[in-house]
PyMOL commands that place a pseudoatom at each C-alpha (Angstrom):
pseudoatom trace, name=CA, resn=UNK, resi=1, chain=A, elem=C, hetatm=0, pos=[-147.397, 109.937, 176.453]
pseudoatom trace, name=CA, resn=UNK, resi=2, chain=A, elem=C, hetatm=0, pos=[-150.596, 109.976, 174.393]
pseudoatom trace, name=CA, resn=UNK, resi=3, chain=A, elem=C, hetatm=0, pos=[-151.265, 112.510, 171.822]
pseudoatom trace, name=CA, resn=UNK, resi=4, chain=A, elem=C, hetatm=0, pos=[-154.462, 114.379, 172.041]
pseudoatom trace, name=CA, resn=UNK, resi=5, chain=A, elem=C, hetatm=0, pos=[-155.099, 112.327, 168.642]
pseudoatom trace, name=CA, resn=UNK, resi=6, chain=A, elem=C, hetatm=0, pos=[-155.123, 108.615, 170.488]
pseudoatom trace, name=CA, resn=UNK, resi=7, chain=A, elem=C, hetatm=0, pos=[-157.872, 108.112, 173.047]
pseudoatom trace, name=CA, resn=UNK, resi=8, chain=A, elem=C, hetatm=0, pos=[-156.499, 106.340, 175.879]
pseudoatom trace, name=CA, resn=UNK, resi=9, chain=A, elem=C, hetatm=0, pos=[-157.595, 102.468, 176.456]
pseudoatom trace, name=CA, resn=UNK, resi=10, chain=A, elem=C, hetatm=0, pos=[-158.503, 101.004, 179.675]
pseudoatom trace, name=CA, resn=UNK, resi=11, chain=A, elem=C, hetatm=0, pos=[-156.090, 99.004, 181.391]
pseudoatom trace, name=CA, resn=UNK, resi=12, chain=A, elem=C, hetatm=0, pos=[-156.938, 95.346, 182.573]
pseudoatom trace, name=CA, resn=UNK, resi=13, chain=A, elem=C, hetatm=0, pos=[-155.585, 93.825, 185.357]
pseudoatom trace, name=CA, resn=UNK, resi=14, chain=A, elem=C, hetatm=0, pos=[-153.236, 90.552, 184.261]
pseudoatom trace, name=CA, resn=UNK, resi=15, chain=A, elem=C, hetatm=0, pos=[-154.438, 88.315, 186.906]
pseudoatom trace, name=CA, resn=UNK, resi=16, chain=A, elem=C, hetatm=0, pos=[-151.323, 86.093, 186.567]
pseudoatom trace, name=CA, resn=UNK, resi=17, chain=A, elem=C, hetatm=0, pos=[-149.231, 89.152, 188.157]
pseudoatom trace, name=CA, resn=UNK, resi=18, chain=A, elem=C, hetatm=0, pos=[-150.895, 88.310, 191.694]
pseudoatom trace, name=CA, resn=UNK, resi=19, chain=A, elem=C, hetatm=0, pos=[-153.528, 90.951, 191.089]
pseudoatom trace, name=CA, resn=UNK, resi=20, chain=A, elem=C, hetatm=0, pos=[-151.327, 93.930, 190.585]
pseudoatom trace, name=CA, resn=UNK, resi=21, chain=A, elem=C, hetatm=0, pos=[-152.071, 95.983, 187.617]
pseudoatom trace, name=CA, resn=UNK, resi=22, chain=A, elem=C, hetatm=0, pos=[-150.530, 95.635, 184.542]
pseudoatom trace, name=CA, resn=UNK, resi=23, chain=A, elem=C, hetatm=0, pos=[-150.252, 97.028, 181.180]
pseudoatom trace, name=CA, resn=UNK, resi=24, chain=A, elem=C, hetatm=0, pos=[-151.865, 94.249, 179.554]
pseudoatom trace, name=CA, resn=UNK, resi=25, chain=A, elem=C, hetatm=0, pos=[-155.173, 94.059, 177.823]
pseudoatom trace, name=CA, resn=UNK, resi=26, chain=A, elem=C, hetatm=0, pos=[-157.901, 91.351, 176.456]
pseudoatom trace, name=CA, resn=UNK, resi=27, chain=A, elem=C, hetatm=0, pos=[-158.602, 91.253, 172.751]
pseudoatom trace, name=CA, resn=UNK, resi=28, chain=A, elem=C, hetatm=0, pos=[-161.858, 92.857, 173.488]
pseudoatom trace, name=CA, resn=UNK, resi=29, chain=A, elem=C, hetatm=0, pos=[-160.691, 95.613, 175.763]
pseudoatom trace, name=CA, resn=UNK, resi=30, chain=A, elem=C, hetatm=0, pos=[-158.598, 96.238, 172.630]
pseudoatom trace, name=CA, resn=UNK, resi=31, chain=A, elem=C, hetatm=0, pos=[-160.963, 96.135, 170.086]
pseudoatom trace, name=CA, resn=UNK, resi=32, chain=A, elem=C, hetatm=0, pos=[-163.584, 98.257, 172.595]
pseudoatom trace, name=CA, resn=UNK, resi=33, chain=A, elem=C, hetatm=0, pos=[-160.616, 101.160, 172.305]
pseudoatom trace, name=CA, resn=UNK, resi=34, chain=A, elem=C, hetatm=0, pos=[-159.895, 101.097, 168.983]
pseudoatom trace, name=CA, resn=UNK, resi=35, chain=A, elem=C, hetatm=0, pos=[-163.743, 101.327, 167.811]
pseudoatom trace, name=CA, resn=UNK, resi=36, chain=A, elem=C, hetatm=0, pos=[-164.158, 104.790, 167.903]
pseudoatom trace, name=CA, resn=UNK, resi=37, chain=A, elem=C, hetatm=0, pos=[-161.112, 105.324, 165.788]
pseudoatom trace, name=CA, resn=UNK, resi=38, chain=A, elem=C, hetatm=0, pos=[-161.513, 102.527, 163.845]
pseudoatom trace, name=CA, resn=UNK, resi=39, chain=A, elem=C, hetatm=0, pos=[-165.433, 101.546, 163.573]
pseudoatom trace, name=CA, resn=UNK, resi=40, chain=A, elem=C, hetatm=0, pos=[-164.913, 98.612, 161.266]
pseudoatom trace, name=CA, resn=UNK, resi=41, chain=A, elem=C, hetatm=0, pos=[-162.508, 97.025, 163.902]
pseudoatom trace, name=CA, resn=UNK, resi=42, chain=A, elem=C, hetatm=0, pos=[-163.519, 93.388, 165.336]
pseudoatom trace, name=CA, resn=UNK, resi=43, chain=A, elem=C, hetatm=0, pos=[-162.128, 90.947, 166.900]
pseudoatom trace, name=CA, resn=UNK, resi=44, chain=A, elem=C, hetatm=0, pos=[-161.710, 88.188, 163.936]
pseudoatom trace, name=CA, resn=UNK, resi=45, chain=A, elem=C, hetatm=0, pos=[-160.360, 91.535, 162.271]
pseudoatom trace, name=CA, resn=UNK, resi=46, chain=A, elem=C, hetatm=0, pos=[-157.853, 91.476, 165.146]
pseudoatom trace, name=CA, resn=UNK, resi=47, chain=A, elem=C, hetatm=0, pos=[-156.668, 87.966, 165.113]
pseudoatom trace, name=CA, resn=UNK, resi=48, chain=A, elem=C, hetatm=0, pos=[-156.790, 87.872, 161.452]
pseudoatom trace, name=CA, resn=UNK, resi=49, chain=A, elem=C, hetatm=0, pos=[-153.591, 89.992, 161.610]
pseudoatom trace, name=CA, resn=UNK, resi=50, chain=A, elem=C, hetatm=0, pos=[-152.058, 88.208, 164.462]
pseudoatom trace, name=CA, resn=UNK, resi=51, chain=A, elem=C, hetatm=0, pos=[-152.856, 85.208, 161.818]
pseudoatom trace, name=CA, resn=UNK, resi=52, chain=A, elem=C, hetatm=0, pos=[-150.749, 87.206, 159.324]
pseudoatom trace, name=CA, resn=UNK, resi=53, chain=A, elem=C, hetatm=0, pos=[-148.068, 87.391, 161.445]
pseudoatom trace, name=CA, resn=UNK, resi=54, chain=A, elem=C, hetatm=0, pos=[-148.144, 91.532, 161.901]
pseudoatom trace, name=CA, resn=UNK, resi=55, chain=A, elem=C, hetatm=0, pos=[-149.013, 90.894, 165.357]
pseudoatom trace, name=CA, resn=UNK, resi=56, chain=A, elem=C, hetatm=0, pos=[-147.905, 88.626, 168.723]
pseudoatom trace, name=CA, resn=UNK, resi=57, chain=A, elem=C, hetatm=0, pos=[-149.373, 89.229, 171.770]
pseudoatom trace, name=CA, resn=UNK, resi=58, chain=A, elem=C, hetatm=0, pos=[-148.849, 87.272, 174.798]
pseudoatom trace, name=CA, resn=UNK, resi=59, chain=A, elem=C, hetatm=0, pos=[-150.657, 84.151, 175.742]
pseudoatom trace, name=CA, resn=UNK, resi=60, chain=A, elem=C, hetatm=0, pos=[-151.807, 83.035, 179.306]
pseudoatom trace, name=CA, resn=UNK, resi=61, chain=A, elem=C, hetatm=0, pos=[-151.337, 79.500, 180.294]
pseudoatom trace, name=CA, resn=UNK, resi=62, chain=A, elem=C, hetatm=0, pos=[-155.221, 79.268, 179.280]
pseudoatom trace, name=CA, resn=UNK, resi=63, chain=A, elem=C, hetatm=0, pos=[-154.620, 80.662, 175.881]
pseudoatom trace, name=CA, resn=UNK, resi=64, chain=A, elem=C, hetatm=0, pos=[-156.193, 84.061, 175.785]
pseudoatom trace, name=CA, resn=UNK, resi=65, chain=A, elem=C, hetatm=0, pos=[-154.500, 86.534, 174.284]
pseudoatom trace, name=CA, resn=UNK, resi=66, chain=A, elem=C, hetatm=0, pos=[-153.199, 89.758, 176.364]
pseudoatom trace, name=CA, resn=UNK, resi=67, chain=A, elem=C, hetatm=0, pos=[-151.879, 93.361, 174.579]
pseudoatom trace, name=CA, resn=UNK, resi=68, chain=A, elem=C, hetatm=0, pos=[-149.442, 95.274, 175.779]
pseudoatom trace, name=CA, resn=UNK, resi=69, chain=A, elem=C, hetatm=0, pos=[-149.229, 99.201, 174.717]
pseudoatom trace, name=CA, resn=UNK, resi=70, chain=A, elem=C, hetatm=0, pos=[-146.426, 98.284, 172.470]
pseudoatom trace, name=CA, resn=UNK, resi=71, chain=A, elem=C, hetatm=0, pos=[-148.621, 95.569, 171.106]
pseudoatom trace, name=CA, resn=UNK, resi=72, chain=A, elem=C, hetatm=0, pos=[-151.575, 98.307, 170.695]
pseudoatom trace, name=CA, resn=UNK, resi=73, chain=A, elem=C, hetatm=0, pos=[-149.591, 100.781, 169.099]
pseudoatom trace, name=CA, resn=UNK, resi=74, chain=A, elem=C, hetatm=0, pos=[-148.504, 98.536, 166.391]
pseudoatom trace, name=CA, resn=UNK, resi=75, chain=A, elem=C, hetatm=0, pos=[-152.413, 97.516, 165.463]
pseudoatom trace, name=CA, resn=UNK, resi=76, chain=A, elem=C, hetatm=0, pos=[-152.920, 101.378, 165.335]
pseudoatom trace, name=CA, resn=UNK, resi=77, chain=A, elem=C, hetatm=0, pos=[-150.320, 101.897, 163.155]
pseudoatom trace, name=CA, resn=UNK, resi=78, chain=A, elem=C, hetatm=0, pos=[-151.413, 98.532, 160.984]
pseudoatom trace, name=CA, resn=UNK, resi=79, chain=A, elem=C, hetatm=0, pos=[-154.706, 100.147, 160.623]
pseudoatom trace, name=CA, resn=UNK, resi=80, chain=A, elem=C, hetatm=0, pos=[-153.930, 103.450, 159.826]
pseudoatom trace, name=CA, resn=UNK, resi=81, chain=A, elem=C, hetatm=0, pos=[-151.601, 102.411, 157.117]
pseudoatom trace, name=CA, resn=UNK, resi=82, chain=A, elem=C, hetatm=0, pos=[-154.427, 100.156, 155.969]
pseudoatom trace, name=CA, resn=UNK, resi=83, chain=A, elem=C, hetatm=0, pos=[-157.506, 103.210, 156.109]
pseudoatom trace, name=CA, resn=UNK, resi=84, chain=A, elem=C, hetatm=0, pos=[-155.110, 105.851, 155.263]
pseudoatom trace, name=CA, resn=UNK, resi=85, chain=A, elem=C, hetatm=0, pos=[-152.465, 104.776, 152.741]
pseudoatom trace, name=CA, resn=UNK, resi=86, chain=A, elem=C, hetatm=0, pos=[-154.852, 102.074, 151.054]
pseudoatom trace, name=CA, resn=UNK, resi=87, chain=A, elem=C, hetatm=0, pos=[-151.611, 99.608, 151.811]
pseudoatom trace, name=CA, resn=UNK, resi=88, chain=A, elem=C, hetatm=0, pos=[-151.553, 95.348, 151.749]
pseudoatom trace, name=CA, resn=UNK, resi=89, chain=A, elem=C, hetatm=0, pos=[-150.815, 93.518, 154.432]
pseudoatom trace, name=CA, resn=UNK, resi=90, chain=A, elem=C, hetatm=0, pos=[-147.691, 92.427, 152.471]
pseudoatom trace, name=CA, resn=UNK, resi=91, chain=A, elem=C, hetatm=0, pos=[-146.178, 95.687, 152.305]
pseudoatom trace, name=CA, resn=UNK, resi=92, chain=A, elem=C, hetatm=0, pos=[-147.358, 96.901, 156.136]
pseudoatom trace, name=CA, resn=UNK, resi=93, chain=A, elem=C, hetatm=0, pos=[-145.741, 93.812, 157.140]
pseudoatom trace, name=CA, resn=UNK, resi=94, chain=A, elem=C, hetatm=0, pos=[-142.827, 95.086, 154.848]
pseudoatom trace, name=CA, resn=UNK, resi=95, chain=A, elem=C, hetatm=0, pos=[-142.898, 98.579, 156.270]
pseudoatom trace, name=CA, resn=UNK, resi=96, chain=A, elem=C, hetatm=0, pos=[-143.002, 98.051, 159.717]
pseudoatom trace, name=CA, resn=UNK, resi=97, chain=A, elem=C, hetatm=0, pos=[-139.934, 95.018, 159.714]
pseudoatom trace, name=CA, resn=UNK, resi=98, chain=A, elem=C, hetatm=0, pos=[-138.258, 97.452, 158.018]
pseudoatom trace, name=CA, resn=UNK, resi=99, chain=A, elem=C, hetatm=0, pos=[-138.384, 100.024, 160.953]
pseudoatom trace, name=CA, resn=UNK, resi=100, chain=A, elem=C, hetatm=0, pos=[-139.432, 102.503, 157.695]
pseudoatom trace, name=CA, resn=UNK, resi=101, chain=A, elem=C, hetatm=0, pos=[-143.323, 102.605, 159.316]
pseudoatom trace, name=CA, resn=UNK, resi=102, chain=A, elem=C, hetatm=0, pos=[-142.624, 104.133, 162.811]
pseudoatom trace, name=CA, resn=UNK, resi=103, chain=A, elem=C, hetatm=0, pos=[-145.008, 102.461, 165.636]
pseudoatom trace, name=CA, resn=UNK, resi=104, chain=A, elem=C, hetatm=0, pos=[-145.518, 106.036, 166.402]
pseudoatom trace, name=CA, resn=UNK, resi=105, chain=A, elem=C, hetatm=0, pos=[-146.462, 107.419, 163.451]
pseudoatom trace, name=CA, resn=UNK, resi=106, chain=A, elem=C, hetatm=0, pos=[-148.832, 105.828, 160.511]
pseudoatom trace, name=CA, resn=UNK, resi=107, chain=A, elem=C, hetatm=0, pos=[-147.145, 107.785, 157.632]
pseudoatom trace, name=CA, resn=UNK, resi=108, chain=A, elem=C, hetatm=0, pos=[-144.667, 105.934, 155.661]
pseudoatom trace, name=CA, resn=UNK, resi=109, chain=A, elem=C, hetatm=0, pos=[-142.316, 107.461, 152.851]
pseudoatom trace, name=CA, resn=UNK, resi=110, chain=A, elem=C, hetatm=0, pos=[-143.748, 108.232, 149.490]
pseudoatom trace, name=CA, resn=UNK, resi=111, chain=A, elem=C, hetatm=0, pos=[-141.616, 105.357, 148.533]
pseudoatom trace, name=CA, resn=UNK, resi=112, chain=A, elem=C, hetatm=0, pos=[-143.196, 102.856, 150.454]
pseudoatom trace, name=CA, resn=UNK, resi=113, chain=A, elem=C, hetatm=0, pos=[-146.520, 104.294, 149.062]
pseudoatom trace, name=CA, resn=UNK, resi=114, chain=A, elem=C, hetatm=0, pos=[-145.730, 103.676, 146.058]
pseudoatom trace, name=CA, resn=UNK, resi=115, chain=A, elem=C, hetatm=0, pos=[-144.254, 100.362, 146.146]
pseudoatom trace, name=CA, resn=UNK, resi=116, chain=A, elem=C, hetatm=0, pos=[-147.267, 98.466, 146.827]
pseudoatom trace, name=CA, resn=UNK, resi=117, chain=A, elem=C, hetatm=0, pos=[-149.721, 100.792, 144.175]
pseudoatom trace, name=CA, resn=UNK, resi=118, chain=A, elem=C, hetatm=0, pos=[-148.512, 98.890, 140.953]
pseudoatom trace, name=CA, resn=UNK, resi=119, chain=A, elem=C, hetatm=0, pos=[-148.681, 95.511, 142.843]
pseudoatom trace, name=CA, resn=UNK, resi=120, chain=A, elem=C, hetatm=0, pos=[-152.367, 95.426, 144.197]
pseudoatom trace, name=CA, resn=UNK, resi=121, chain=A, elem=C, hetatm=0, pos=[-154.510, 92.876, 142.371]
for i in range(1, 121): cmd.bond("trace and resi %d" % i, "trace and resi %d" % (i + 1))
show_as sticks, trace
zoom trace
C-alpha cells in the first residue's frame, strides 16, 4: 500500500498478457512517475543503473524494457539513497545486496553512511 509520501504511477497494460492488465511499466511511464519526486530523473539516468547492475527489469521478445512495482521501488530507494545520503553506486549496490537498505525504506544505518564517506574520490 502506498504511503501518502509515494505518488502512485500509472499502470501500463503488458500487451504480451493477451491484453489484460498488468503491473508492468515502460521506462518512460517510469521515469514520467518518478519526475516529480525526482526532477533530475531521465531515462539514460535509468538505464545507466540497470547498466550498473542495481537494476533488471524484464525484457519483451522486442527488447523493451518493462518495470514491475518491485522493480520501481528499488529505483526509488536507489535514488533516495543517492539525493539523500550523498551514497556511490558501489555502496547502494552494497547496501541493498546486503538486505541492510530496505526496498521500503531509503534510510540505511549510520554504518553504511559512513562506510562509503572516507572512500569517495
Amino acid at each position: 500500500m502506498p504511503t501518502s509520501t509515494e505518488p502512485s504511477l500509472p499502470l501500463e497494460v503488458d500487451e504480451l498478457g493477451g491484453g489484460r492488465p498488468q503491473k508492468s511499466m515502460t521506462i518512460g511511464a517510469v521515469c514520467k512517475g518518478l519526475a516529480q519526486e525526482f526532477p533530475d530523473i531521465s531515462i539514460s539516468k535509468i538505464r545507466y543503473l540497470e547498466d550498473q547492475k542495481l537494476l533488471t527489469p524484464r525484457r519483451t521478445p522486442g527488447g523493451y524494457r518493462l518495470y514491475s512495482p518491485s522493480d520501481v521501488v528499488r529505483l526509488r530507494t536507489i535514488l533516495r539513497l543517492q539525493r539523500d545520503e550523498f551514497l556511490p553506486l558501489r555502496v547502494i549496490r552494497q547496501e541493498l545486496a546486503s538486505g541492510r537498505a530496505d526496498a521500503g525504506d531509503a534510510s540505511v544505518t549510520s554504518g553504511a553512511s559512513t562506510a562509503g564517506a572516507g572512500k569517495r574520490k
